[in-house]
C-alpha positions as CSV (number, residue, x, y, z in Angstrom):
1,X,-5.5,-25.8,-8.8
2,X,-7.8,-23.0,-7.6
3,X,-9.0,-20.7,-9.6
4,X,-8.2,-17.9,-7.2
5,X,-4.2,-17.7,-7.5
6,X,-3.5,-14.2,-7.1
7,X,-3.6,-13.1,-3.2
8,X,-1.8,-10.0,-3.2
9,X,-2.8,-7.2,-0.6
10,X,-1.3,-4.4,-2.1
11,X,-2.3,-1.2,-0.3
12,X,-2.2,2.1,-1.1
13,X,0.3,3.2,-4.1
14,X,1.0,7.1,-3.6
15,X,2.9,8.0,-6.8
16,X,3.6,11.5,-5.1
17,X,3.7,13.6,-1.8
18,X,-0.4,13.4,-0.6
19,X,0.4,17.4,0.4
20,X,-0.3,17.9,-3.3
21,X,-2.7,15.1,-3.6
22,X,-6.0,17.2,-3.0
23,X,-4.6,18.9,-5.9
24,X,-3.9,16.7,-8.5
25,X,-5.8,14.0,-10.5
26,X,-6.8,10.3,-9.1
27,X,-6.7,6.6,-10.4
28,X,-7.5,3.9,-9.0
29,X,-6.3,0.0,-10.5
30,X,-6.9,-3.4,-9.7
31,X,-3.3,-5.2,-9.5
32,X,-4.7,-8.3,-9.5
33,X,-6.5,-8.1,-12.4
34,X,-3.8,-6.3,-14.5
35,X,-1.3,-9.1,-13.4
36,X,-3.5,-12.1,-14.7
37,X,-5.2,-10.5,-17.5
38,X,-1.3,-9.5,-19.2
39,X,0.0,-11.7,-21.5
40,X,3.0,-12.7,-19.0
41,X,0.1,-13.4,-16.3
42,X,-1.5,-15.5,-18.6
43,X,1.6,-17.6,-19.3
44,X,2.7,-17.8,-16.3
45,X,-0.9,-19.0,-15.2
46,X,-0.8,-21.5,-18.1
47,X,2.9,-23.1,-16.9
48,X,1.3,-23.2,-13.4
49,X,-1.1,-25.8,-14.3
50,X,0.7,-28.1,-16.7
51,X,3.1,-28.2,-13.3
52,X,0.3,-28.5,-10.7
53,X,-1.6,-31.4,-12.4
54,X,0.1,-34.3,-12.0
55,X,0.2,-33.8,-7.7
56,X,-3.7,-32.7,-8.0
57,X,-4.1,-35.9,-10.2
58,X,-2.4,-37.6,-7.8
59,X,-4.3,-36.7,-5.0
60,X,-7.2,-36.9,-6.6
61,X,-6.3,-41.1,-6.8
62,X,-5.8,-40.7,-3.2
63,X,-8.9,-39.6,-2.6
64,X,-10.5,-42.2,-4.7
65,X,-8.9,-44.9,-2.8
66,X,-10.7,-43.5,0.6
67,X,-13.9,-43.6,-1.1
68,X,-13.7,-46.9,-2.6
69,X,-12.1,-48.1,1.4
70,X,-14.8,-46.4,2.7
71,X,-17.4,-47.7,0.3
72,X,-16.4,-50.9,1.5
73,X,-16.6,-50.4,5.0
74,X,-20.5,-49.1,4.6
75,X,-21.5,-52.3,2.2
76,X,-20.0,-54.6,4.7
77,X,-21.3,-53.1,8.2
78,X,-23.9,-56.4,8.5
79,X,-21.4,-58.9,7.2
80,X,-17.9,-57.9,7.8
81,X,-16.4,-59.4,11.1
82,X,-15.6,-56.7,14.0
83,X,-11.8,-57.1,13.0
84,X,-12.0,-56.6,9.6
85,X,-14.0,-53.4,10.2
86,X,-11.7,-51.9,12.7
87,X,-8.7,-52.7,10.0
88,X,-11.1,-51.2,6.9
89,X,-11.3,-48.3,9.8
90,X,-7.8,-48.0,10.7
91,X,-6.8,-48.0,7.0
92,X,-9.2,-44.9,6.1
93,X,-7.7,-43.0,8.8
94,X,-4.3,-43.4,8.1
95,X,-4.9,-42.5,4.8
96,X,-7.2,-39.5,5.1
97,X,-4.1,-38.1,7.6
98,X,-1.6,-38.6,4.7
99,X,-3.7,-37.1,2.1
100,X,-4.5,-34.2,4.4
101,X,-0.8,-33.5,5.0
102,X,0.1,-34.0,1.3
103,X,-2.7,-31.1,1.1
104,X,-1.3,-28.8,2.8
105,X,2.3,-29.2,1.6
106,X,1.0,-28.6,-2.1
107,X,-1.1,-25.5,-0.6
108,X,2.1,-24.2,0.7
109,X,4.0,-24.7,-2.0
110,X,1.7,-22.7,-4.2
111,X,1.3,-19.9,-2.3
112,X,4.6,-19.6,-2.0
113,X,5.1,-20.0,-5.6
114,X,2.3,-17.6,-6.3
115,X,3.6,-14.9,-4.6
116,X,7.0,-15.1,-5.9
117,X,5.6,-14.4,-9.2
118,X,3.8,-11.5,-7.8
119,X,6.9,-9.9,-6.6
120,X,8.3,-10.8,-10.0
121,X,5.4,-9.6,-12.3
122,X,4.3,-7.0,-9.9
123,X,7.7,-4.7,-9.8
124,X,7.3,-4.6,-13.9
125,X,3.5,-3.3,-14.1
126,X,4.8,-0.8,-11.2
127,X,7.2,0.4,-13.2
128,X,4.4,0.8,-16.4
129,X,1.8,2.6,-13.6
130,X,4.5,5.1,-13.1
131,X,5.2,6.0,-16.2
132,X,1.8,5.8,-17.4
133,X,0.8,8.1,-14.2
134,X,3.5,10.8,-15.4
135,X,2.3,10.9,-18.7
136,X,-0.9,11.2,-18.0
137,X,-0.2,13.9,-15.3
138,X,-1.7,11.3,-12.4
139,X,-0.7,12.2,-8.9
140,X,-2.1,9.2,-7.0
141,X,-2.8,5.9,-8.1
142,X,-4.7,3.8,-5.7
143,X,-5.2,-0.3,-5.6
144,X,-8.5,-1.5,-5.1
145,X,-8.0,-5.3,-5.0
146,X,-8.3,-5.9,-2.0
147,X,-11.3,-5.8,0.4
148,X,-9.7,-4.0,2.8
149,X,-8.5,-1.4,0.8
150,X,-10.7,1.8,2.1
151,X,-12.2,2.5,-1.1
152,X,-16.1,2.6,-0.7
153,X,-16.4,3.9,-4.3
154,X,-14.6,4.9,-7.6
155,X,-15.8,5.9,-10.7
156,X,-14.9,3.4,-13.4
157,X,-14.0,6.8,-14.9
158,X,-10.9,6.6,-13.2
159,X,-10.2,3.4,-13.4
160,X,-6.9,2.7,-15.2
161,X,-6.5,-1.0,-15.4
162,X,-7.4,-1.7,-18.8
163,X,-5.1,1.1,-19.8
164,X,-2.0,-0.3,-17.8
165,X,-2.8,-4.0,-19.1
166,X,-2.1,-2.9,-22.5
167,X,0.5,-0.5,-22.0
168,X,2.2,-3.4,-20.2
169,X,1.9,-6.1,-23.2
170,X,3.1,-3.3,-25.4
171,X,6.2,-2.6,-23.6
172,X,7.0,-6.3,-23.2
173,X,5.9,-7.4,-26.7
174,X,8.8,-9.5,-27.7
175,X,11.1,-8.5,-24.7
176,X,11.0,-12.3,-23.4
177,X,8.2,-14.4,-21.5
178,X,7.6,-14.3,-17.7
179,X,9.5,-16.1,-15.3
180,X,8.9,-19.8,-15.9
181,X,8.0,-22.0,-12.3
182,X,6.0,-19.6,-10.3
183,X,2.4,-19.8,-10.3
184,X,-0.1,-17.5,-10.3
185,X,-3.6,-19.4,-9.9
186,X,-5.7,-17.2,-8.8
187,X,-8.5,-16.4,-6.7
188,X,-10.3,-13.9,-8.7
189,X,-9.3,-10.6,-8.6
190,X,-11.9,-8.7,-5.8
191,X,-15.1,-6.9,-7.3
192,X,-14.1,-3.0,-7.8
193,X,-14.7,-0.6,-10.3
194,X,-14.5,-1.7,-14.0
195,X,-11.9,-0.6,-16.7
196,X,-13.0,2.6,-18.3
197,X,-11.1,5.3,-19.7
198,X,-8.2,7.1,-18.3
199,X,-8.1,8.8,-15.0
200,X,-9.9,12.5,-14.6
201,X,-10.6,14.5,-11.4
């Protein structure tokens, strides 16, 4: 599976009314990071590829058996008759159409599957940003995984992830694991600030 599971374009998380925000302290967190770096991320990660390997193995087989057809085809371009070529031909095309749609079911079926955790895992760390954001006397907490969130710069100063990754394991230390099936694989989280201390001005 790809290594990039977690596509989540979370935008901007305002904990409070912005009329106070000029007012209050900032932080900024990279969801997709905090999901996979917990311990139920982790898991969950883990699960997904004991259940994704036996289709990718498959396909990989698949694939292998194009090769070796079209291996075939190459070695035997001086010798083979015309009708045998246009059968080898045939053959790899049929195949290569069938393995490309097999492709893209699996692709869906993991994106799909990979958001569902998201949804799962990502209403749980919400619920730790807010309370972490209260007690630390946060007014707006901002996500910066994804490229398009209009962030051009943040201090790692204020960078809470690391904070909200173990606040999470602590609160779910021994409460149960994450849900089972889902799959987080996950493209790597996008390249913001790194985890620091917690947030300031």
């Amino acid at each position: 599976m790809k290594s990039n599971v977690f596509l989540w374009p979370v935008a901007v998380l305002a904990l409070v009314s912005t009329a106070y925000a000029q007012q209050g302290k900032f932080a900024v967190i990279n969801i997709q990071g905090a999901i996979i770096s917990t311990k139920d991320g982790q898991k969950a990660a883990a699960e997904l590829n004991a259940k994704t390997a036996p289709k990718k193995k498959e396909l990989e087989q698949k694939q292998g058996e194009i090769n070796s057809l079209q291996d075939q085809l190459n070695k035997g371009s001086n010798t083979l008759s015309d009708s045998a070529k246009n059968d080898l031909y045939k053959s790899i095309e049929t195949k290569k159409k069938s393995l490309q749609r097999e492709v893209e079911d699996a692709q869906a079926d993991l994106e799909a599957d990979q958001q569902k955790l998201l949804q799962q895992l990502g209403q749980k760390i919400l619920a730790v940003i807010e309370k972490y954001s209260r007690d630390n006397g946060i007014t707006m907490v901002v996500d910066v995984s994804s490229p398009q969130t209009p962030v051009l710069y943040a201090s790692p100063s204020i960078d809470i992830t690391k904070e909200i990754i173990e606040l999470y394991d602590k609160n779910t230390a021994g409460a149960g694991s994450a849900p089972a099936s889902p799959r987080p694989a996950g493209p790597a989280p996008a390249t913001k600030p790194t985890p620091s201390k917690p947030a300031g001005q």
